[in-house]
C-alpha positions as CSV (number, residue, x, y, z in Angstrom):
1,X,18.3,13.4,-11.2
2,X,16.8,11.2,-13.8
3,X,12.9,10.7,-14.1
4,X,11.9,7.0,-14.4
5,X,8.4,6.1,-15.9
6,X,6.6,3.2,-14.8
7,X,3.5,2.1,-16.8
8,X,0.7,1.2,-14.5
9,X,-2.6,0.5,-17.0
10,X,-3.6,-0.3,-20.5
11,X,-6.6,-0.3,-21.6
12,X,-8.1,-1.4,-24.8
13,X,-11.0,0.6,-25.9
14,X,-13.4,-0.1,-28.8
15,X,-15.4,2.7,-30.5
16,X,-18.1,1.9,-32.5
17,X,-20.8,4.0,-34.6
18,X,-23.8,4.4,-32.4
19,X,-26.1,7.2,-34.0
20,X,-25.6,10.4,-35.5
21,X,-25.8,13.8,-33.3
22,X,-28.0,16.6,-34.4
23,X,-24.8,18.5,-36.3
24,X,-24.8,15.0,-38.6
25,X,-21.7,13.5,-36.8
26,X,-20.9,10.1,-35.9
27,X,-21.8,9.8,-32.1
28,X,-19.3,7.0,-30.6
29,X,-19.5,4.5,-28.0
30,X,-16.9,3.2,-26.3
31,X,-16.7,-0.2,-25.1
32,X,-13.5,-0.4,-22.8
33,X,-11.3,-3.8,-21.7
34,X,-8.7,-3.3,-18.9
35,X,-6.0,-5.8,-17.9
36,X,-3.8,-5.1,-21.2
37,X,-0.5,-6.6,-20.5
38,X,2.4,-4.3,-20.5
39,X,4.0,-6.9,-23.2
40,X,1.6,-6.7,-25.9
41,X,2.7,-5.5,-29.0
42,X,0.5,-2.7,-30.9
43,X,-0.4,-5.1,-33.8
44,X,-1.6,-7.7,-31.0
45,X,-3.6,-4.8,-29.2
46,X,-5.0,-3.9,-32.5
47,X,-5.6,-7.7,-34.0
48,X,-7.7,-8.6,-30.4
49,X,-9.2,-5.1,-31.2
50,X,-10.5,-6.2,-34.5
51,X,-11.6,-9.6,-33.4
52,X,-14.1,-8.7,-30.7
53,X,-15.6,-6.1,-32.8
54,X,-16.6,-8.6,-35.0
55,X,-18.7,-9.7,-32.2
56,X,-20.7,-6.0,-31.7
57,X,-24.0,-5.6,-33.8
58,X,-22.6,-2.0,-34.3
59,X,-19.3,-0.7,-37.1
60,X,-15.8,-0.1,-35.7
61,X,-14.6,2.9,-36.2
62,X,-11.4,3.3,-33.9
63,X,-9.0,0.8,-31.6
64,X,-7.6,2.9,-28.8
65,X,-5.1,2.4,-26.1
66,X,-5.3,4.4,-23.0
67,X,-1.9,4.1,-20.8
68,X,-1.6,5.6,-17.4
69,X,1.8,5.5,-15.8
70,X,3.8,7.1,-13.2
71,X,6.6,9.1,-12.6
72,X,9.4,8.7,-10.2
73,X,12.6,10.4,-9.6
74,X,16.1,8.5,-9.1
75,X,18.6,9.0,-7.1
């Protein structure tokens, strides 16, 4: 029986430099927009990415995606 997959939610996260932790890494926050269409294209997801970090007083360092989906078995 074949296993469909079904995507369920995107969400766009943000991660921007927000300190330094006591070993003298980067600490990150995340700032997380849910609601990503199941259409958009990666270079999109990444360009709207780009575009509202330009708005936060803090650096970008990373544009994530987070999909959760589900599984289903056919007949």
């Amino acid at each position: 029986m074949a296993i469909e997959k079904v995507m369920a939610k995107r969400t766009l996260g943000i991660y921007v430099k927000d300190g330094v932790k006591a070993d003298g890494t980067d600490k990150l926050k995340a700032h997380n927009y849910s609601g990503v269409k199941d259409t958009a294209s990666d270079e999109n997801i990444f360009a709207v990415g780009q575009s509202l970090s330009t708005l936060m007083a803090k650096d970008m360092v990373e544009v994530a995606i987070t999909e959760k989906s589900t599984l289903t078995q056919g007949l």
